[in-house]
PyMOL commands that place a pseudoatom at each C-alpha (Angstrom):
pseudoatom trace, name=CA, resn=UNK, resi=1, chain=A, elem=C, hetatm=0, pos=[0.000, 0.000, 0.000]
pseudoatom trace, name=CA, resn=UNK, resi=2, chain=A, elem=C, hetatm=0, pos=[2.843, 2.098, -0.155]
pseudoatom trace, name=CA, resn=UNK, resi=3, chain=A, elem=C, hetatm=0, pos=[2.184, 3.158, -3.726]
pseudoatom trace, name=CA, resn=UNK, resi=4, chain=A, elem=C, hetatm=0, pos=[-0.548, 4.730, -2.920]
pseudoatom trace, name=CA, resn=UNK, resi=5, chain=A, elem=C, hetatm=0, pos=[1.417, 7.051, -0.065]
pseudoatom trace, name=CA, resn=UNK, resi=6, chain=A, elem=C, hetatm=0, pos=[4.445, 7.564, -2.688]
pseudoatom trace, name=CA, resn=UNK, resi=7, chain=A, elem=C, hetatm=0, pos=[2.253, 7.772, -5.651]
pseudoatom trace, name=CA, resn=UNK, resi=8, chain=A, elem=C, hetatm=0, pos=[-1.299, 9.563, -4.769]
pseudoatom trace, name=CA, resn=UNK, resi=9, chain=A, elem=C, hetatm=0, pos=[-0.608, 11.974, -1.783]
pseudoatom trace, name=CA, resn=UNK, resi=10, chain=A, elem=C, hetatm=0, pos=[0.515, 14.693, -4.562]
pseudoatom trace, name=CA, resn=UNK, resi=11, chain=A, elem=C, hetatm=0, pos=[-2.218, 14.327, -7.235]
pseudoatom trace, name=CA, resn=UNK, resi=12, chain=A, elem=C, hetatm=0, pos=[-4.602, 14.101, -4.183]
pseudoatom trace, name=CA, resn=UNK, resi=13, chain=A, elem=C, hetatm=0, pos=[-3.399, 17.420, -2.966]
pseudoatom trace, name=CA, resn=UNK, resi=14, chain=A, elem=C, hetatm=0, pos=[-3.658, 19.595, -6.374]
pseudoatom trace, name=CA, resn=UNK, resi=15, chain=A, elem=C, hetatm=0, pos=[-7.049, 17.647, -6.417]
pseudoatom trace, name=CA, resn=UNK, resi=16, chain=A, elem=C, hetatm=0, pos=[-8.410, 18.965, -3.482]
pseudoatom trace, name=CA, resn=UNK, resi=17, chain=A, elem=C, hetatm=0, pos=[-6.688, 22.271, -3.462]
pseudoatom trace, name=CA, resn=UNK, resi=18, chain=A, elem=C, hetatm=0, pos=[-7.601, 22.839, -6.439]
pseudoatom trace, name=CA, resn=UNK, resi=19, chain=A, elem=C, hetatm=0, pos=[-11.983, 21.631, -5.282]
pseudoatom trace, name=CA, resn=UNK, resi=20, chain=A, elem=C, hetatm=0, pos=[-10.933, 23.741, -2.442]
pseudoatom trace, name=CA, resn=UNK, resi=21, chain=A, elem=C, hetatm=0, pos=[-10.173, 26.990, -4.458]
pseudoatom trace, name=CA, resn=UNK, resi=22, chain=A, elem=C, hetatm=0, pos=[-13.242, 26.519, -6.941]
pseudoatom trace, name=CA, resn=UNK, resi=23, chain=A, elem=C, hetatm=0, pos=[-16.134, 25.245, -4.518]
pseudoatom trace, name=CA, resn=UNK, resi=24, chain=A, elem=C, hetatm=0, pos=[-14.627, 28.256, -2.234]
pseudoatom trace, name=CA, resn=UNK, resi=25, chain=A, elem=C, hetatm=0, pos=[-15.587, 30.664, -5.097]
pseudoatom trace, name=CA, resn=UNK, resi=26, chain=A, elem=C, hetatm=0, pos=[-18.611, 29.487, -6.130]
pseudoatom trace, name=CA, resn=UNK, resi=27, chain=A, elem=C, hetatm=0, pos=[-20.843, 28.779, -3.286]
pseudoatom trace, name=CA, resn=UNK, resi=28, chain=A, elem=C, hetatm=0, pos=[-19.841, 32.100, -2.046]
pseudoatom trace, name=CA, resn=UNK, resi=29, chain=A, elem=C, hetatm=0, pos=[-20.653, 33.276, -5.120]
pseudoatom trace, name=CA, resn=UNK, resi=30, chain=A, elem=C, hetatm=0, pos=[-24.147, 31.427, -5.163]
pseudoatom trace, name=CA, resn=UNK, resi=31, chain=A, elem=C, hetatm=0, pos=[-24.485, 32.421, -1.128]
pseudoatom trace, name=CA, resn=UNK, resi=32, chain=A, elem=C, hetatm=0, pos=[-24.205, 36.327, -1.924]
pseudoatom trace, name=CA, resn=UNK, resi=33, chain=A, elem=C, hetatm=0, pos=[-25.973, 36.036, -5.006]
pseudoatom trace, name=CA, resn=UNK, resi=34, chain=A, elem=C, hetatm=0, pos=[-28.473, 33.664, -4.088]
pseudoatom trace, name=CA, resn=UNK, resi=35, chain=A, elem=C, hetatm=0, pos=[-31.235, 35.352, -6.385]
pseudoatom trace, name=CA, resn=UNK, resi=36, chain=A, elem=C, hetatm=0, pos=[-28.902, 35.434, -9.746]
pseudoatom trace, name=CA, resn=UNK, resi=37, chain=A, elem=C, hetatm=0, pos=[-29.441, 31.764, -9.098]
pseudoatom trace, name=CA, resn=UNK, resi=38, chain=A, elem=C, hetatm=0, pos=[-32.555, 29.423, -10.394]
pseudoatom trace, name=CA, resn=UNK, resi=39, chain=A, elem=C, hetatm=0, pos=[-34.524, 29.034, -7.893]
pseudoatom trace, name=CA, resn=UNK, resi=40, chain=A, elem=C, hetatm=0, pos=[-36.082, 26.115, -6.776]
pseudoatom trace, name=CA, resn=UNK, resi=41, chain=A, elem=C, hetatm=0, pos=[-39.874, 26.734, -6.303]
pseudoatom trace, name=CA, resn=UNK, resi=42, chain=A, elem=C, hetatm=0, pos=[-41.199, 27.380, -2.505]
pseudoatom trace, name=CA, resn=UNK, resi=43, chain=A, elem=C, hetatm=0, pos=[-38.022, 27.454, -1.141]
pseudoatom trace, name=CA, resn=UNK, resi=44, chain=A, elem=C, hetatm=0, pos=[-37.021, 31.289, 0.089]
pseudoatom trace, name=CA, resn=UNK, resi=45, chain=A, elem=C, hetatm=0, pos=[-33.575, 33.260, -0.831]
pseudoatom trace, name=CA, resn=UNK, resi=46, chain=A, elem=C, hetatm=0, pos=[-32.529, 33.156, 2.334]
pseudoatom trace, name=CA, resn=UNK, resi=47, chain=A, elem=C, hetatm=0, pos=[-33.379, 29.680, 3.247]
pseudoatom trace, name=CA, resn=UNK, resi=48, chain=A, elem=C, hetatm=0, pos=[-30.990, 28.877, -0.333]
pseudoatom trace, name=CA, resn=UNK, resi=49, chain=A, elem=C, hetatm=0, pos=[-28.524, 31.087, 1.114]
pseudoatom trace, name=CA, resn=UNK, resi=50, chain=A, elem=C, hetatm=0, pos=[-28.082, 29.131, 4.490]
pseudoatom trace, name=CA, resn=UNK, resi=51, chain=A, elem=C, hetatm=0, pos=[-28.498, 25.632, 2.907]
pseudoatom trace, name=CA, resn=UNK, resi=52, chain=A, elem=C, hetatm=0, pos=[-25.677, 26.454, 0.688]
pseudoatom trace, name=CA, resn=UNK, resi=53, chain=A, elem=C, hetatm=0, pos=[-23.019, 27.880, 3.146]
pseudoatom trace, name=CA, resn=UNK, resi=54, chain=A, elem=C, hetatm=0, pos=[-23.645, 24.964, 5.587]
pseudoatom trace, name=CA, resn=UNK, resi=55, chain=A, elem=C, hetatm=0, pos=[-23.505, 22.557, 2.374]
pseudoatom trace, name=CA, resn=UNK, resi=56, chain=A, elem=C, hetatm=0, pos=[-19.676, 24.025, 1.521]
pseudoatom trace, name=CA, resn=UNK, resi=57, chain=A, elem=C, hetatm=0, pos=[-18.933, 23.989, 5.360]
pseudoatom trace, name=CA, resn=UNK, resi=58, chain=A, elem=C, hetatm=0, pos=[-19.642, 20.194, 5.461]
pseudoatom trace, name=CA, resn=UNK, resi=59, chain=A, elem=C, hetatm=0, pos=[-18.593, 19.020, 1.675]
pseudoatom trace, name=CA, resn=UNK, resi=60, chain=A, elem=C, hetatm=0, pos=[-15.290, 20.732, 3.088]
pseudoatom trace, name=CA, resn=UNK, resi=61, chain=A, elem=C, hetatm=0, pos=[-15.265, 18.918, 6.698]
pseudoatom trace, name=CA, resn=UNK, resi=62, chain=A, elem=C, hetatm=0, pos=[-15.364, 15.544, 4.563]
pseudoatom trace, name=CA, resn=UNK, resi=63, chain=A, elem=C, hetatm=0, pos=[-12.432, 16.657, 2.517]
pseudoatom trace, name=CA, resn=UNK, resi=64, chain=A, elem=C, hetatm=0, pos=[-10.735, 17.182, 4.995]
pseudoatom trace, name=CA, resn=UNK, resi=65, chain=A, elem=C, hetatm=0, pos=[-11.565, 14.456, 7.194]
pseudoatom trace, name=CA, resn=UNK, resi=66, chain=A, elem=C, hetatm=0, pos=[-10.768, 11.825, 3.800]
pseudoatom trace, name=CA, resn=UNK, resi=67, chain=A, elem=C, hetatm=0, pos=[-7.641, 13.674, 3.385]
pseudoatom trace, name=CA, resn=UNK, resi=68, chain=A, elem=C, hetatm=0, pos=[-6.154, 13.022, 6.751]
pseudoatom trace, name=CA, resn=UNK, resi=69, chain=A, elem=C, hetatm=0, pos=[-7.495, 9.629, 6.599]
pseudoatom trace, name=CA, resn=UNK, resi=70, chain=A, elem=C, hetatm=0, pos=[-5.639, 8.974, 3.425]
pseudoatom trace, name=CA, resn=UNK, resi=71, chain=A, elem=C, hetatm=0, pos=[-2.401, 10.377, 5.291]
pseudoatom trace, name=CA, resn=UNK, resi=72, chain=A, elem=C, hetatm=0, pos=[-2.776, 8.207, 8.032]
pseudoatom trace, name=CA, resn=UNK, resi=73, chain=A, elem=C, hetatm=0, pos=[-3.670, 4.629, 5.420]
pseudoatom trace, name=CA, resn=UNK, resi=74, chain=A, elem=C, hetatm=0, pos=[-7.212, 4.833, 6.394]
pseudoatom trace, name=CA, resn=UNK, resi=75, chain=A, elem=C, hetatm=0, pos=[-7.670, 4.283, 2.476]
pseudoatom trace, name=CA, resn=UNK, resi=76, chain=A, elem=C, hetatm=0, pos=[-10.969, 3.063, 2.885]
pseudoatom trace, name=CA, resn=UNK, resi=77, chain=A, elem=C, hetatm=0, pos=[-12.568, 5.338, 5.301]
pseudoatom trace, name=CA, resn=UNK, resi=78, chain=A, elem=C, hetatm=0, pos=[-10.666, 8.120, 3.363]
pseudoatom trace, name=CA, resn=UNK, resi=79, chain=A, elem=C, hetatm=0, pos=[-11.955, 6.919, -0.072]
pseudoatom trace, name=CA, resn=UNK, resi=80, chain=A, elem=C, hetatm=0, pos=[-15.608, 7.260, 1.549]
pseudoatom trace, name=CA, resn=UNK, resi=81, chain=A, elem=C, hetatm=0, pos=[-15.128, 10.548, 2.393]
pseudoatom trace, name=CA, resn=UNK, resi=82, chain=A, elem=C, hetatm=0, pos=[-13.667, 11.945, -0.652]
pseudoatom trace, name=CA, resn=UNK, resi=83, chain=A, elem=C, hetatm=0, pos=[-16.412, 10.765, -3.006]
pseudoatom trace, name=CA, resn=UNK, resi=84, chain=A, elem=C, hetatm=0, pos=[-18.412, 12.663, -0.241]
pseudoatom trace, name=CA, resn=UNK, resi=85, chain=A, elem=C, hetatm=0, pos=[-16.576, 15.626, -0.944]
pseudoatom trace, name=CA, resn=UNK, resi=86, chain=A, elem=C, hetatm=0, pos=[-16.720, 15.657, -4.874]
pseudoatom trace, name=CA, resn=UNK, resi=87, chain=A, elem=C, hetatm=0, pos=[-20.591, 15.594, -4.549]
pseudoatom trace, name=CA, resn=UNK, resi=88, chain=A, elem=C, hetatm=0, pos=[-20.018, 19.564, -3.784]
pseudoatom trace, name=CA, resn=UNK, resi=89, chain=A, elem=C, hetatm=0, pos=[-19.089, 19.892, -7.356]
pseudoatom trace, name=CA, resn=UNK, resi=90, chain=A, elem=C, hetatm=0, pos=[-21.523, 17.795, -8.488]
pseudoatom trace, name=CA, resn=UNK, resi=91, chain=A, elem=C, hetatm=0, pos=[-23.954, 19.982, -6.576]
pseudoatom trace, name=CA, resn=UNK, resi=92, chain=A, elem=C, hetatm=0, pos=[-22.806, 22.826, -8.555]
pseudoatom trace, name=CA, resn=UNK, resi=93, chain=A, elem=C, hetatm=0, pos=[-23.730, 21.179, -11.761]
pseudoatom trace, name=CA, resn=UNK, resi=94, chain=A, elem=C, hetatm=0, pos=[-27.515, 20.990, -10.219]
pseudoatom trace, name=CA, resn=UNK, resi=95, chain=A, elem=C, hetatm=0, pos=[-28.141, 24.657, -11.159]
pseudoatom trace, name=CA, resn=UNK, resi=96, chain=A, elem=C, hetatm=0, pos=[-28.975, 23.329, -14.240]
pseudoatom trace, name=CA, resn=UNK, resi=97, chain=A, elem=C, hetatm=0, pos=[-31.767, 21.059, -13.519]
pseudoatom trace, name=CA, resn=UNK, resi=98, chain=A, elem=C, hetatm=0, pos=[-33.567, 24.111, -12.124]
pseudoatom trace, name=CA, resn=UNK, resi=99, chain=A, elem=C, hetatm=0, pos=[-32.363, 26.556, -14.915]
pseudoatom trace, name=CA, resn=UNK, resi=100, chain=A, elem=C, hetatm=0, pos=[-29.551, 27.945, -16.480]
pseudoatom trace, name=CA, resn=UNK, resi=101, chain=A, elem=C, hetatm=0, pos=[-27.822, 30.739, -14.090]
pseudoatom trace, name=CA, resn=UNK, resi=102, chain=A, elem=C, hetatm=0, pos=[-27.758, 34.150, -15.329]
pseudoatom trace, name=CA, resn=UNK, resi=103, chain=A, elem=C, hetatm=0, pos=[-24.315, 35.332, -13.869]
pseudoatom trace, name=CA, resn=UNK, resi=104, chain=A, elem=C, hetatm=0, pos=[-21.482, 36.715, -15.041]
pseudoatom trace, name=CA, resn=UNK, resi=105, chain=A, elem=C, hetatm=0, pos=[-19.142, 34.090, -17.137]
pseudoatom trace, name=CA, resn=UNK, resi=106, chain=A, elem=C, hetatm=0, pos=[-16.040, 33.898, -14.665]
pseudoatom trace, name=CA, resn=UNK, resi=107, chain=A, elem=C, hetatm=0, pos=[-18.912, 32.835, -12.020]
pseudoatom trace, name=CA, resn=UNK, resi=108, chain=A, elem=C, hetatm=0, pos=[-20.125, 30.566, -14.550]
pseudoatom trace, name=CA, resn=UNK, resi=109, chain=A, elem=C, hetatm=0, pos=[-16.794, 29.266, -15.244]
pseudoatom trace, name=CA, resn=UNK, resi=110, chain=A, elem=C, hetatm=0, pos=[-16.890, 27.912, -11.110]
pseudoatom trace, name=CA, resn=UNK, resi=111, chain=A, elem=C, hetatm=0, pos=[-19.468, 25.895, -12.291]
pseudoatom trace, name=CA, resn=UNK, resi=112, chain=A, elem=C, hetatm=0, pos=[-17.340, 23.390, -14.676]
pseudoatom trace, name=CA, resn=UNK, resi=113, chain=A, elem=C, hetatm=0, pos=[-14.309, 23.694, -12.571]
pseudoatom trace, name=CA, resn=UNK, resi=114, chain=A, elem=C, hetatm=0, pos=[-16.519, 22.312, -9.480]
pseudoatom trace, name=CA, resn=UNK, resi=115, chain=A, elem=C, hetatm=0, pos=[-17.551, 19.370, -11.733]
pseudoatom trace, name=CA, resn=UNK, resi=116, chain=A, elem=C, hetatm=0, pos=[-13.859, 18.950, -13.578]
pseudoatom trace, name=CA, resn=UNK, resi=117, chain=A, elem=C, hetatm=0, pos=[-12.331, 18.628, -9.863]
pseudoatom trace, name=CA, resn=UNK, resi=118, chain=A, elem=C, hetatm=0, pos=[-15.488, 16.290, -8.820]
pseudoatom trace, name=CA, resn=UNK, resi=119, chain=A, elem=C, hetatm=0, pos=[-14.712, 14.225, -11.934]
pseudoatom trace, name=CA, resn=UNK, resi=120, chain=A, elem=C, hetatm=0, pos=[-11.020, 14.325, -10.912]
pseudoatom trace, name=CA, resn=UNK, resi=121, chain=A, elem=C, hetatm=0, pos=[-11.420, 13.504, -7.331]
pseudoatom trace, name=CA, resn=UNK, resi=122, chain=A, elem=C, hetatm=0, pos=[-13.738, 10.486, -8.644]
pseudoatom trace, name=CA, resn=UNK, resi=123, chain=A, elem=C, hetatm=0, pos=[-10.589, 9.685, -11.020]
pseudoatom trace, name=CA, resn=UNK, resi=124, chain=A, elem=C, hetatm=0, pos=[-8.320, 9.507, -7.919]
pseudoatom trace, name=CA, resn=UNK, resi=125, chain=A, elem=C, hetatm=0, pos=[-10.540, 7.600, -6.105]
pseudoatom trace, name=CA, resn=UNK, resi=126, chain=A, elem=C, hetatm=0, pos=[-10.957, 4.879, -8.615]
pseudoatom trace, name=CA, resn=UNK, resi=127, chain=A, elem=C, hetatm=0, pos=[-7.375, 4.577, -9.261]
pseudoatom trace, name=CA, resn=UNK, resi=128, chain=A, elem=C, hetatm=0, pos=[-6.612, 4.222, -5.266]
pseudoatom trace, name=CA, resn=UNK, resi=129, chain=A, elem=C, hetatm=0, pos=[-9.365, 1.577, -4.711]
pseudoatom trace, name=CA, resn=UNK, resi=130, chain=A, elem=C, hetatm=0, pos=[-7.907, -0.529, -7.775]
pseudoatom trace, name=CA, resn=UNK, resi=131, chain=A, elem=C, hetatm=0, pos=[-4.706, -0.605, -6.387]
pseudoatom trace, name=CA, resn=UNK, resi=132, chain=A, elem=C, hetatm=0, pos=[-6.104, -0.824, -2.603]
pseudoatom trace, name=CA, resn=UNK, resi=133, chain=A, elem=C, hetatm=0, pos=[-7.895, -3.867, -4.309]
pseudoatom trace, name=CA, resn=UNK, resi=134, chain=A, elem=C, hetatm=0, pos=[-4.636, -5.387, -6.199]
pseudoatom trace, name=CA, resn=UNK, resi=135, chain=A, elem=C, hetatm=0, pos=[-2.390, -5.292, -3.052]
pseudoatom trace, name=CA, resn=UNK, resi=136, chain=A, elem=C, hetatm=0, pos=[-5.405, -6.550, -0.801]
pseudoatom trace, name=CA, resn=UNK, resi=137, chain=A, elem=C, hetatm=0, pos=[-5.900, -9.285, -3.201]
pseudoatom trace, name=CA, resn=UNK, resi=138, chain=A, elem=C, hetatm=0, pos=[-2.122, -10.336, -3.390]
pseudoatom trace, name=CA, resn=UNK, resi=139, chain=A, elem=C, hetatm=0, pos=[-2.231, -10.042, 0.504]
pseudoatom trace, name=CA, resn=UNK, resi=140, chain=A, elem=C, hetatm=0, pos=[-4.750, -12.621, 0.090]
pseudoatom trace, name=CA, resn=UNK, resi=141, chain=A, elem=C, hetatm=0, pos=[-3.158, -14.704, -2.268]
pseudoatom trace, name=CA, resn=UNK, resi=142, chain=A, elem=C, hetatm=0, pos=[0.359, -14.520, -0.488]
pseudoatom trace, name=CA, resn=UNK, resi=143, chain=A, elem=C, hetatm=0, pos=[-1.406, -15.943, 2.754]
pseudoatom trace, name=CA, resn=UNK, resi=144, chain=A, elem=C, hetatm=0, pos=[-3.229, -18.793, 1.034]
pseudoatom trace, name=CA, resn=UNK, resi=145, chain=A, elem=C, hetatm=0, pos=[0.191, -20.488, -0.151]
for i in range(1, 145): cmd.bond("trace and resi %d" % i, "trace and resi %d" % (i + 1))
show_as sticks, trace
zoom trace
């Protein structure tokens, strides 16, 4: 399991630095200008505005908490928590089920980067459970001769 110290630690930092950076932008983007937003029907500017601030706080919590998992070789209880994570960009993406946003195009722009690091952080994850699954599996085999 070493590779995956040696080899993902780095990619898994410009990953999440980089979700960090864009999510950061964006939902306080969407927070301050909640009504630039679609909005969903029934559901108040203010009430949008709180749902998405505590959203970022606790996409960012489980980040965090997979990243210091994956530092210690928690790799499955960190994998968990980064595909919890890269459902903040995926959340971005949701604007458009509800509409398209009418906001300036940098602010737009947050929108695909959220979903390019989500996709990225899904990328990472797939490649660390393969190899979590390969050495696991060799584990296995080694043990059974």
């Amino acid at each position: 399991m070493d590779v995956l110290q040696q080899k993902g630690l780095t990619p898994l930092r410009v990953i999440l630095g980089f979700s960090l950076v864009s999510t950061a932008l964006h939902y306080a983007h969407n927070v301050v200008r909640a009504a630039d937003y679609p909005q969903i029907p029934g559901i108040s500017v203010l009430v949008t505005q709180i749902v998405v601030a505590s959203s970022w706080v606790l996409f960012t919590a489980s980040g965090w908490l997979g990243y210091r998992a994956y530092e210690g070789g928690r790799y499955p209880r960190a994998l968990a928590f980064l595909l919890v994570y890269s459902l903040s960009g995926l959340a971005s993406a949701g604007h458009f089920l509800v509409g398209v946003p009418r906001i300036p195009a940098f602010w737009f722009a947050t929108i695909v980067t959220d979903s390019a690091a989500a996709v990225a952080l899904w990328v990472f994850v797939t490649w660390a459970w393969s190899v979590l699954n390969r050495v696991t599996a060799r584990d296995q085999v080694s043990t059974q001769h």
